[in-house]
N, C-alpha and C positions, 0 to 999 in steps of 0.2 A: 328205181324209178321215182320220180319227183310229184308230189300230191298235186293232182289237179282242180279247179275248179269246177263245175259242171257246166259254163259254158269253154271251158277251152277242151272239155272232155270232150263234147259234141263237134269240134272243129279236128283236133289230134287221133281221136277214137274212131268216132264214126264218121270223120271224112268231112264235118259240115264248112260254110266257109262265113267269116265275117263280113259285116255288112262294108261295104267300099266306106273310104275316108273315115274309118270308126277306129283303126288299129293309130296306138303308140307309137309304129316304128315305120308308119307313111309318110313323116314330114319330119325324121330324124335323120340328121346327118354326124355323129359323134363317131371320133375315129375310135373303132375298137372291134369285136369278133361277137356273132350273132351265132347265139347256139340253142342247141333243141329243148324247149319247153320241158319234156318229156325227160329227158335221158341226160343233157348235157351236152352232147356231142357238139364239136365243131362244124360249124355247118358256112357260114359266110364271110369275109372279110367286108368290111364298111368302102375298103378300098374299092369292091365293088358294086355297091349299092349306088340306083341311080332313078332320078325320077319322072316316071313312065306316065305319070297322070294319069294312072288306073284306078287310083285308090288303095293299089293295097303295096306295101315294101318289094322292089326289086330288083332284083342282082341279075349281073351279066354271066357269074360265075361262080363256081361254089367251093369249096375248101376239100385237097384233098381227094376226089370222089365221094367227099361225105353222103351224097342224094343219091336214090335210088328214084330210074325212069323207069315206069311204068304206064301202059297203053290205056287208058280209061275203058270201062265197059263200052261206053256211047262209040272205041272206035275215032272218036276226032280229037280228044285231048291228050296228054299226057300229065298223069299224077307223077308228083315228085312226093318221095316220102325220106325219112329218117334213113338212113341204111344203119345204123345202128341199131334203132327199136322198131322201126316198121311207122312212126306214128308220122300221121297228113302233116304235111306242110302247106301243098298249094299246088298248081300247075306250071309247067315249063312252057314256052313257046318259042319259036325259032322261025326265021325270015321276015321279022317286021321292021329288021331294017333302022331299027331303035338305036344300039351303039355298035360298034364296028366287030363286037363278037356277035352279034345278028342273033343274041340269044335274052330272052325275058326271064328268070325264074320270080312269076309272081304268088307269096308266100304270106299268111295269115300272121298277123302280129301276136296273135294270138298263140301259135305255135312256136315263137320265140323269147329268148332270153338274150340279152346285150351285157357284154362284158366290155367295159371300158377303158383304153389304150393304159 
């Protein structure tokens, strides 16, 4: 496992999420593969990265099955985590109709690593 910061520990560990338009990889477009802060794992292609003007990086689609969906306590969201180490990335959404896979995965810059092409 990869030494973390103690804000990106509060984001990957305990779930927290960063503030909108403050992440690095919200207004990058560099072709290359986005992997977990944490662990390494491959987790996005840039191929699919697109801009949702949420504020925070995301992808239509993820690499692999690398994410794991899981139901949120609250019942209304879906957390996506690592399926390698378990560690937060962000939330999933699906039906808003954004790109023609009708899927969001909006994910913490802070959770990510960019390897470039």
């Amino acid at each position: 496992m990869n030494k973390l910061t103690t804000q990106e520990k509060h984001v990957i560990q305990d779930k927290g999420t960063e503030a909108p338009y403050s992440g690095k990889y919200n207004d990058f477009y560099e072709e290359g593969i986005f992997t977990c802060k944490r662990c390494n794992a491959r987790l996005y292609s840039s191929k699919d990265k697109f801009d949702s003007g949420c504020g925070w990086p995301s992808f239509d689609d993820e690499l692999n099955e690398a994410i794991q969906h899981t139901i949120d306590a609250d019942g209304r969201r879906v957390e996506i985590t690592c399926k390698a180490c378990g560690g937060h990335l962000g939330h999933v959404f699906k039906g808003e109709h954004i790109t023609a896979k009708n899927t969001r995965h909006c994910v913490n810059s802070l959770s990510l690593n960019f390897l470039k092409k």
